[in-house]
N, C-alpha and C positions, 0 to 999 in steps of 0.2 A: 695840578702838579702833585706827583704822589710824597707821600711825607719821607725823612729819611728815617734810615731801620735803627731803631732804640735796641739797643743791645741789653742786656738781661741788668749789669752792672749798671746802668743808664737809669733805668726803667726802676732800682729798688732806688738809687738817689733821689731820682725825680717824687718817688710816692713818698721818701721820707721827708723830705722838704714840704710838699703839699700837707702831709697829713701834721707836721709840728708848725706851720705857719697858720691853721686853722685851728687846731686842737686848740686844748687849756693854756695862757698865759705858765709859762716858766716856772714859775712862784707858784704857783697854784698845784702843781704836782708833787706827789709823795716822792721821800728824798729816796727810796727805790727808784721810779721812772725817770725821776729828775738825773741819775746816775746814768740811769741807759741812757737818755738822751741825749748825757755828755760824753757818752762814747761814742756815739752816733757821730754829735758831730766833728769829734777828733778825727775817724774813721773818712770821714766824709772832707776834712782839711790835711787827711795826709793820705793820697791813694799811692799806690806802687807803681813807681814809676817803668814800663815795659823798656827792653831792650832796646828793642826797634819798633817805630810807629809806623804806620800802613802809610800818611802822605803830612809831613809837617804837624802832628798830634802834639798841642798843645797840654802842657800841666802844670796844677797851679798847687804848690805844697806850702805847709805850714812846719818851720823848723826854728831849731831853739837858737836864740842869737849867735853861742857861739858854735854852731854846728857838730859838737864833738859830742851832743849830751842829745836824747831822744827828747822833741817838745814840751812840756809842761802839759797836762790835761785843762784844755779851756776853763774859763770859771763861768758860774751861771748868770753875772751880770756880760760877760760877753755872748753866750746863749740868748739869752731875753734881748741883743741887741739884732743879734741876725734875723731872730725870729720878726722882731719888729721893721725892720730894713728888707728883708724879703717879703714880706705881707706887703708890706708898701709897692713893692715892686710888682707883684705877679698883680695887684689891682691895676694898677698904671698898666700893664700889659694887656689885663681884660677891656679898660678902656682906649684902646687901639694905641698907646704910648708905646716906642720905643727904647728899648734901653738902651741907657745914655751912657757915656762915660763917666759920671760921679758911682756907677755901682759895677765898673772894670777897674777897679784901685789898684789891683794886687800886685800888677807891674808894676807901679809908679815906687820907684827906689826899692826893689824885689833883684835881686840875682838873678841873672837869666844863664844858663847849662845848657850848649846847644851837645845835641848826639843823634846818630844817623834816622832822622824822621821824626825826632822831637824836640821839643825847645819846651826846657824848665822851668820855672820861675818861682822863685823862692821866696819868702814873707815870713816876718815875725809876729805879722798880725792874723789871727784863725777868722777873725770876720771878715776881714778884707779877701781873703783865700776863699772864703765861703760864697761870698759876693759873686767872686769873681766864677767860679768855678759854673755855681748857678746862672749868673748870667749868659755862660756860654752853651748850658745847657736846653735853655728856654731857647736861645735865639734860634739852636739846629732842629729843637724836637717839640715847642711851643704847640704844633698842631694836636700831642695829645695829653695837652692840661685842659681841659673842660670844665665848666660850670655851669652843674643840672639846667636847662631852658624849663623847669619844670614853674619856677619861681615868677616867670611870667605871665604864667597864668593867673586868672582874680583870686586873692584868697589863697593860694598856693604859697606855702614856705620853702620848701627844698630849696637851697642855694649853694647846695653842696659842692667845692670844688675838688677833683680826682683827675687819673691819669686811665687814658683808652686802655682797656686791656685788649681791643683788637684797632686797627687802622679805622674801620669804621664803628661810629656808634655815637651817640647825642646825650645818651640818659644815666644816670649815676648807677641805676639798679631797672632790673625791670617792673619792680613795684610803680616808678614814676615813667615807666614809660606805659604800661599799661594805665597809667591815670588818665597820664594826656590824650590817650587812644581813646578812653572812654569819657572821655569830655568832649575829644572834637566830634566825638558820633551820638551826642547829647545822648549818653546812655546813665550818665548820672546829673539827676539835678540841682540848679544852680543852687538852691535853699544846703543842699548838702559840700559846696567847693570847701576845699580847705578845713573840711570837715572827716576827722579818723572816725574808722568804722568800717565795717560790711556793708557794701553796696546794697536797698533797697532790691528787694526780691517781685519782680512784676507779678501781677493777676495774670492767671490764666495756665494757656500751657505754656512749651515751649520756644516760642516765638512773642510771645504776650496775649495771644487770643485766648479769649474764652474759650473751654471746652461744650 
């Protein structure tokens, strides 16, 4: 069954969310990155709500209690919570789970806005918005969050988790995919798995024969 088309807007959510759910703990970033990140994820809890949706387009916004004032800038213990609730989740994913309704909250006591092709839903809470937003994201376009099969290998670290830049593809980089190719055609030896470096240069010519 072929995947559905991640649209460009889709596609930079999805990598920002993999790449801050893996990256550095919250706390651990300089108060520069720590700032982008909390624009990011403001950015990412309050999207612009379109006109018209193409068939019943759902949206999930983060606004200030009493709606007259633009939201408040998340704080970085609500940051460090999503990042922790969404880690959690995309492993539960990789382990063939489902997501569940304790990580769809954003409805539950959210305002909902219907207008012709969308229904709004509105939340004072940016994690819950977060949650939700991503859960719905994973659920349409899950087939291109990958994690490198590289790490299956004996000795192999790469465990890297990224989003397909085409519909097809298995390998995070073609550095690990050329590994794996030259593992399964025993072109490097086991005394070297898991082991950085220049591949062992053969005797001979060519092909490995002696000249």
């Amino acid at each position: 069954m072929p995947k559905p088309s991640l649209n460009k807007r889709e596609r930079k959510s999805l990598e920002w969310v993999v790449r801050l759910c893996y990256g550095l703990p919250v706390r651990d970033l300089l108060p520069d990155q720590q700032a982008a990140q909390l624009k990011k994820f403001y950015e990412f809890c309050t999207p612009e709500v379109p006109r018209r949706g193409k068939f019943l387009t759902a949206i999930f916004r983060y606004v200030a209690p009493d709606r007259k004032q633009p939201p408040l800038l998340p704080t970085i213990e609500q940051l460090e919570r999503f990042q922790s609730e969404e880690k959690q989740m995309l492993e539960e994913k990789f382990q063939g789970e489902e997501v569940g309704r304790e990580h769809c909250t954003a409805a539950l006591g959210a305002s909902c806005n219907i207008s012709p092709g969308i229904v709004s839903f509105t939340s004072g809470d940016p994690v819950y918005t977060a949650m939700t937003t991503s859960a719905m994201l994973l659920a349409n376009h899950w087939g291109y969050v990958r994690r490198c099969p590289r790490w299956s290998y004996k000795n192999e670290t790469c465990d890297r988790v990224f989003v397909l830049k085409k519909s097809k593809g298995m390998y995070c980089s073609n550095r690990c995919r050329m590994r794996v190719a030259n593992r399964k055609e025993d072109r490097i030896p086991q005394v070297r798995y898991g082991v950085a470096g220049p591949r062992p240069k053969k005797k001979g010519g060519k092909n490995g024969t002696k000249r």
